[in-house]
Structures are given as structure tokens and as C-alpha cells.
TORKOL-4160 file (C-alpha; in steps of 0.2 Angstrom, whole numbers, padded with zeros to 4 digits, m for minus):
90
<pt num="1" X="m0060" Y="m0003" Z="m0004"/>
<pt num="2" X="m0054" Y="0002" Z="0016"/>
<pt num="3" X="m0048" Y="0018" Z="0019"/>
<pt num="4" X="m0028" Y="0018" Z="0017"/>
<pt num="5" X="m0025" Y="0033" Z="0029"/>
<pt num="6" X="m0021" Y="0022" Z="0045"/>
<pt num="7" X="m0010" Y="0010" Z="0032"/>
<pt num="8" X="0002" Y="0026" Z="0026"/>
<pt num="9" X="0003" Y="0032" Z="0042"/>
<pt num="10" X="0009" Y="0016" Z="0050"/>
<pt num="11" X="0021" Y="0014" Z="0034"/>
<pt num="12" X="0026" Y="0034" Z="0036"/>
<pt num="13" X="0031" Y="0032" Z="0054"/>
<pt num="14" X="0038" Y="0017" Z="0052"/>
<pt num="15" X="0045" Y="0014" Z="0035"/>
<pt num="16" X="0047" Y="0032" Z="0031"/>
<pt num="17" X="0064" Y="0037" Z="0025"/>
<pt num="18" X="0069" Y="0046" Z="0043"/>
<pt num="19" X="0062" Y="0031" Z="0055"/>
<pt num="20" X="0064" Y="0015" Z="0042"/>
<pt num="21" X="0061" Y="0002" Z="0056"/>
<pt num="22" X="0053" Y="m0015" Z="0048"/>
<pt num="23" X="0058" Y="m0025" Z="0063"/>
<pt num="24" X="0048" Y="m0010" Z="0073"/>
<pt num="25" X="0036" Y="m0012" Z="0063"/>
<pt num="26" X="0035" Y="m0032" Z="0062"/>
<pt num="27" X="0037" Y="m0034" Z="0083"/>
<pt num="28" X="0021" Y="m0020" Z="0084"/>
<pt num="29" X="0010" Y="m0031" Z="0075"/>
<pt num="30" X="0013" Y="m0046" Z="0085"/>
<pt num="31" X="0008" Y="m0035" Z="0100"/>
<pt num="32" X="m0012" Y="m0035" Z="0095"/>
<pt num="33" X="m0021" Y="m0046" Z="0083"/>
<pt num="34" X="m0035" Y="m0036" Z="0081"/>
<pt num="35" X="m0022" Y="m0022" Z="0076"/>
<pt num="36" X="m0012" Y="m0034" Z="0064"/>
<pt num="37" X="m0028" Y="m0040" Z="0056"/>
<pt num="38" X="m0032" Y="m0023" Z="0050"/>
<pt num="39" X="m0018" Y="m0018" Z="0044"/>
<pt num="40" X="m0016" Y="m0037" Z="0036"/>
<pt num="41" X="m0031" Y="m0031" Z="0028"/>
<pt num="42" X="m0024" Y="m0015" Z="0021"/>
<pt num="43" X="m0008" Y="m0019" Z="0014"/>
<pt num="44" X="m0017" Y="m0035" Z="0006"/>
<pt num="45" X="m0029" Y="m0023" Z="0000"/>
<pt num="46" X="m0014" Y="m0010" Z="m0007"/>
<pt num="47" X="m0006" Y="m0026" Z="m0017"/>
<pt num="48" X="m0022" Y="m0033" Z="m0023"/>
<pt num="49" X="m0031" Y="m0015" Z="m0030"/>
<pt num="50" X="m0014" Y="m0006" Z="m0032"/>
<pt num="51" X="m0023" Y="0010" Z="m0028"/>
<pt num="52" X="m0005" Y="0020" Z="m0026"/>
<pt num="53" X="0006" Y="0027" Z="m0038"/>
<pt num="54" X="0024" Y="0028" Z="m0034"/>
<pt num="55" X="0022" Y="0046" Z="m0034"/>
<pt num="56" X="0009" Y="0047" Z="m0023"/>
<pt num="57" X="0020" Y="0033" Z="m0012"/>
<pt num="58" X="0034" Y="0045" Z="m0013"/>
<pt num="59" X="0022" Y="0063" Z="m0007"/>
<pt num="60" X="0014" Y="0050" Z="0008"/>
<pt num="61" X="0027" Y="0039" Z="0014"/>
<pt num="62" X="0044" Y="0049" Z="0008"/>
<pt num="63" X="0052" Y="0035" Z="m0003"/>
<pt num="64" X="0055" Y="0038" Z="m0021"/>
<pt num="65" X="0053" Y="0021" Z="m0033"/>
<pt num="66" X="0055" Y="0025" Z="m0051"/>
<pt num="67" X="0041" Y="0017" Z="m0055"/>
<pt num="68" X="0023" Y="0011" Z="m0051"/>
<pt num="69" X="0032" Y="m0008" Z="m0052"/>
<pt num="70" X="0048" Y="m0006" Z="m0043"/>
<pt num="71" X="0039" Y="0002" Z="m0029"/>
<pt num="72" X="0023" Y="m0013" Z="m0027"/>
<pt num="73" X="0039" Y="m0026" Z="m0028"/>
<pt num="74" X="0046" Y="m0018" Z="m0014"/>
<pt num="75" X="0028" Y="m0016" Z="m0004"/>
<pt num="76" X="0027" Y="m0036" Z="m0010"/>
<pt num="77" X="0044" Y="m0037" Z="m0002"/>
<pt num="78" X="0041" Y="m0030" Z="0014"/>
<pt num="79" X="0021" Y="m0041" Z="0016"/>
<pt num="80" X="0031" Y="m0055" Z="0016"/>
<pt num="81" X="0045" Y="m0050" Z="0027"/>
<pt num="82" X="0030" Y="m0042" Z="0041"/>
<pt num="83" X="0017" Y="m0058" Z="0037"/>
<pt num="84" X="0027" Y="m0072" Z="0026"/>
<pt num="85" X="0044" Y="m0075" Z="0034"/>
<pt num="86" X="0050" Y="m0067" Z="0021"/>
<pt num="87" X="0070" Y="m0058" Z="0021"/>
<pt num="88" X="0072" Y="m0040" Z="0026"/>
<pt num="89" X="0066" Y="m0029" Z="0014"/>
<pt num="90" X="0080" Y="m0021" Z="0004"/>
């Protein structure tokens, strides 16, 4: 499994409750491929393994999801926004 420190701290800075930004977020990883491809990799990784809890999510990133389900639907949400042309994340 890769490390998920460099993922939450993209996610905190730009998906955190004070600097929500998916657009931001989305325009930086057309910037560099290399930097895309990692973190591709990672939030691929995040919804494959499910390694977080939504409590967990909530102390690192500073959203609070009732639950472990609610919050990966959102992360599923915001992967295909950033990746799959998916709508804006709600």
C-alpha cells in the first residue's frame, strides 16, 4: 500500500472545510503528469483498500461524514469529478 501523507495533505489544502477548491484542485493536476499520476495512484489506492475511517477523514482532512460509507461515496464522487468527468462534488 503507498504512503497516504502526500494524498491528505493535498485533500487538507485543497478539499479541507476552510479552502474547499475541487476546481483548484482539478486545474493543478493538469499542470504536471507525473504529479497527477501519483496522486491518481493514491486516491485509486484510498477507494480500492479503504484504508480510512470517516473519523480518521474527519481528524486529517476536517470533514465530518457519518459514516465510513457516506464519506468513500463522496471520495468516489470527487475521483470521478478530478479524473472521470464526473459533476462537481456535493
Amino acid at each position: 500500500m503507498v504512503s497516504l501523507d502526500s494524498w491528505k495533505r493535498t485533500m487538507f489544502l485543497l478539499c479541507g472545510p476552510e479552502t474547499y477548491d475541487p476546481d483548484a484542485l482539478k486545474a493543478g493536476l493538469e499542470i504536471d503528469p507525473d504529479d497527477s499520476r501519483r496522486f491518481r495512484e493514491r486516491f485509486e489506492a484510498v477507494l480500492r483498500y479503504r484504508p480510512l475511517t470517516a473519523d480518521e477523514y474527519e481528524k486529517d482532512i476536517g470533514f465530518h461524514f457519518d459514516n465510513d460509507e457516506e464519506m468513500y461515496g463522496y471520495l468516489r464522487a470527487m475521483f470521478d469529478f478530478l479524473f472521470q468527468r464526473g459533476p462537481f462534488p456535493e
